[in-house]
N, C-alpha and C positions, 0 to 999 in steps of 0.2 A: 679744190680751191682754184676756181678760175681769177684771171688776172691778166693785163696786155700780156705780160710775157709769157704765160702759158699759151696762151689766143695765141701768136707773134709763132714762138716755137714750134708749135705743136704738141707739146708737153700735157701731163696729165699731173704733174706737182711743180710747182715753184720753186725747186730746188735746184741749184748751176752747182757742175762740181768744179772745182779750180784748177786750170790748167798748169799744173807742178812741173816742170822740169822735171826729168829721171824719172819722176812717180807716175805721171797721170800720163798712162800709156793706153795702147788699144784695148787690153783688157780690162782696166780699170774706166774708162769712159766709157765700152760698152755695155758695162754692167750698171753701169749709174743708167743711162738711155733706159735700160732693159726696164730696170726698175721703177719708172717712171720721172725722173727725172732728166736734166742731160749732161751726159761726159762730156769734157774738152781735154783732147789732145795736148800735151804739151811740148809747141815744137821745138821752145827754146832756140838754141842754137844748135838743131840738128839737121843736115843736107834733107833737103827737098824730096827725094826720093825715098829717105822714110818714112818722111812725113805721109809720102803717097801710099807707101806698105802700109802703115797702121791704121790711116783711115781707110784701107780695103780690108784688112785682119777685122776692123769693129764693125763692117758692115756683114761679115763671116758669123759677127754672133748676134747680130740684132739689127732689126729692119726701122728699129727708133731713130730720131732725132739724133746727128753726133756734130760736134764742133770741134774746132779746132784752135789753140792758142797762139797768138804770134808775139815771140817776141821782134818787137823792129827794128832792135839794132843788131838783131842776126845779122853774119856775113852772107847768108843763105837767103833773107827776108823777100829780097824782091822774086826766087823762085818760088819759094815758099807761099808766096800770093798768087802767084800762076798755079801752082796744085791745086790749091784750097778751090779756087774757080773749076778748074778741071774736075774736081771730083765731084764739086756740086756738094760740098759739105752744107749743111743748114744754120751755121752761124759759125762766128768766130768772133773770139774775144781778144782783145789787143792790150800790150802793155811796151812799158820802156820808149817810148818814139809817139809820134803822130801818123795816124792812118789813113790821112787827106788825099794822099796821092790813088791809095788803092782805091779808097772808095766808089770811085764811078763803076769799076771794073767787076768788085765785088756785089754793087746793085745789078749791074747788069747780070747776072751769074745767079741771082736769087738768092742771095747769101744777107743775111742779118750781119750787120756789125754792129758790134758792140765794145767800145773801151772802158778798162780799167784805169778810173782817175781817182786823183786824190787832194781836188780841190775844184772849188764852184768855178775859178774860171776857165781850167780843162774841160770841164763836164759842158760849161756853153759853149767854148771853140767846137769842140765833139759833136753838140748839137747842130750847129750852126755850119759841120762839114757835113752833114746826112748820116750822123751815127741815128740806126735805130732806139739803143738805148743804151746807159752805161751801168759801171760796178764804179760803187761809189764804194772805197775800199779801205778802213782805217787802220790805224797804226796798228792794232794787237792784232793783226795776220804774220803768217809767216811767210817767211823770204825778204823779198825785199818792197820798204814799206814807206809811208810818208809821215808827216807829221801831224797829222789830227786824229781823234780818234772817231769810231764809228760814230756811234751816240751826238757827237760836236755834225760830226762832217755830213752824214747821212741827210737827216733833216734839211741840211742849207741847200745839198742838190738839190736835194725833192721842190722846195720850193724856189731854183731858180732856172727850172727846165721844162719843160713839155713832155717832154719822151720820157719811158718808162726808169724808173732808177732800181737797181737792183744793189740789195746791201750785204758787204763783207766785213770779214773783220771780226773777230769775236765772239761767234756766232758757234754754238755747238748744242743745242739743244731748242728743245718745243720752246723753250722763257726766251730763247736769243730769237730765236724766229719771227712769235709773236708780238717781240719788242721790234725789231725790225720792220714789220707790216705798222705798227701802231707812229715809226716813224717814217712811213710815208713810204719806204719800199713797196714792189709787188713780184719780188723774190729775193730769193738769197744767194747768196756764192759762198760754199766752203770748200777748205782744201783740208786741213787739221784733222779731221772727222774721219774722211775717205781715206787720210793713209793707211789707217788700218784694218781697210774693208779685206776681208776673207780672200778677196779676188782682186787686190792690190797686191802686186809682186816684187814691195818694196823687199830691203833684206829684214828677216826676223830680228835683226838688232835694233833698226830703228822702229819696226812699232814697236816692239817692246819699251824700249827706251822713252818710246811715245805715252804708251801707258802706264809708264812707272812715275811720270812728270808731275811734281806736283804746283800749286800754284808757282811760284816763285822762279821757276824755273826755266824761265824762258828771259834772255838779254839780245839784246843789240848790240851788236858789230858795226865799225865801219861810217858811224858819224865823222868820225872826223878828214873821211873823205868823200862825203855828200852822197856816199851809197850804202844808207844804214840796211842793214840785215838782220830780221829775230830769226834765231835760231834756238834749240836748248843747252846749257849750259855744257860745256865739258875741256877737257885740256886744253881742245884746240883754241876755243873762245876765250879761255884762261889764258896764253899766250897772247893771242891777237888783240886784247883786251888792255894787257903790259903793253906792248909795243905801241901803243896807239897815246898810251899814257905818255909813254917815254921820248912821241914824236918821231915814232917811226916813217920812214918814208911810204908811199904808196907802193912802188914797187916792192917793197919789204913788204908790207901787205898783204897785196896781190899773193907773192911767191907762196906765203900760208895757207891761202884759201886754194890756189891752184886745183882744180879737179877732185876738192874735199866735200860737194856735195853728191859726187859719182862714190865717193868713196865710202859716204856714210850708205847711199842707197842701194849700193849693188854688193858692195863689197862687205857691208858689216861693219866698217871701223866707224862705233860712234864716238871715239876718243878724242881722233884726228880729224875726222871730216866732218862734216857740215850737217847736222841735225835739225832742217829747216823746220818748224811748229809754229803755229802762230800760241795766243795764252791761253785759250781754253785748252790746251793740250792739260792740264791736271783736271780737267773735267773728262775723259776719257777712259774709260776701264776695261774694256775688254774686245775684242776684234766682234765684226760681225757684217754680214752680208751686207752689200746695197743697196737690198730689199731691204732688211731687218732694218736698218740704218734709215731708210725716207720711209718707212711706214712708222715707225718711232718715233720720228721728227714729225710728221704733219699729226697723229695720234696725240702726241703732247700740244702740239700747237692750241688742236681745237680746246680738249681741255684747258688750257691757260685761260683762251681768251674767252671759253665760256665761263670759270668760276671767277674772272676778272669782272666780266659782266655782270655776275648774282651779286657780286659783295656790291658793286655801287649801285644796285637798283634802288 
């Protein structure tokens, strides 16, 4: 499936994996690369000099395409933008902040940028700073999300930009894909799907946890202090869920969540910490490679949109 962003990247499939915090580290982006797709690093809020190890570890296991994720209200961001140049990564996806400042820095560097918006008139400022293209990204992902959903949001970028729109959000299969290309996308971004790739080194508790999920099971946190978060359902959310009702402070907040997304990832506790999934997490059933996982997805795609095509000839 050629497409700008395959053209753009270098990519042999239109699939982006999404730059996770804790999860989407040098193994798991290099494996997605390897596969024909591309990895993104997620730098979150991690010092700069890891950021530099793990895009040297993913260049250790594959000569493909890798990216890197920034978040930009990292305390680390502005070194975090001097690595990313220095390594000469092939794209980076941006969220949280505006990436105006970096951008001359990272065209000059040969670096694609690309932001995660989640509304038409980020996606034009975005355009209108020299983003190459963006992730038009709806509410049913996990983490932290906005207020439209794919399906709403998708479409309105496509037709109010020029540069390539790539769709997230809800997407876990060949029918989310082919629906996505049929709304004007010309790739996809998932994150949900890859937690549980074979060569994802999240903890065994949360994919499992991931794969046990069925519809219903995924809520939002944290409306009611303008930093909503899906995560799947469990004590911890049950808690933060009361307090929020009850008018809890922020700081009260805050203190619950404290390091409860390291906690679910590394450590196993899916009780207390942070179970980030976007909704298709109940469409999920069982681990499987990077490979297995985009030869899957682009295999269902074609079939969708070829038996979509018989039925209305």
């Amino acid at each position: 499936m050629k497409t700008r962003i395959t053209e753009m990247l270098g990519i042999e499939y239109p699939v982006i994996q999404g730059g996770m915090a804790w999860v989407a580290n040098a193994q798991l982006a290099a494996n997605v690369s390897k596969a024909g797709g591309i990895g993104f690093i997620g730098a979150a809020n991690a010092p700069a000099e890891w950021v530099r190890d793990e895009i040297r570890k993913a260049r250790e296991i594959t000569d493909k395409p890798i990216g890197v994720n920034v978040m930009l209200l990292s305390d680390y961001a502005d070194e975090v933008a001097q690595v990313v140049c220095e390594e000469k990564v092939n794209a980076v996806t941006t969220g949280a902040g505006n990436p105006a400042k970096y951008m001359s820095k990272r065209k000059e560097a040969g670096i694609k940028v690309i932001p995660v918006v989640a509304s038409v008139a980020l996606a034009r400022m975005m355009e209108r700073a020299g983003a190459d293209a963006v992730v038009a990204e709806g509410m049913e992902s996990g983490g932290h999300i906005g207020e439209q959903t794919t399906m709403a949001l998708l479409p309105q970028i496509v037709d109010a930009v020029q540069i390539p729109v790539i769709g997230a959000g809800g997407i876990g299969d060949g029918r989310g894909v082919a629906a996505a290309f049929m709304l004007g996308a010309e790739a996809v971004q998932m994150g949900t799907r890859f937690i549980v790739a074979k060569e994802s080194t999240v903890s065994q508790e949360y994919k499992d946890r991931v794969i046990a999920a069925k519809d219903i099971d995924s809520v939002v946190t944290g409306r009611s202090t303008g930093h909503p978060v899906r995560s799947l359902r469990n004590t911890m959310t049950k808690e933060y869920l009361e307090m929020e009702k009850n008018g809890a402070q922020f700081e009260e907040l805050e203190r619950l969540t404290l390091g409860a997304l390291r906690k679910a990832v590394v450590e196993g506790d899916v009780k207390m910490g942070t179970v980030m999934a976007g909704q298709i997490a109940g469409m999920i059933k069982k681990e499987q490679t990077c490979e297995e996982i985009i030869k899957e997805l682009m295999q269902e795609t074609e079939t969708v949109i070829k038996d979509r095509c018989r039925k209305f000839e």
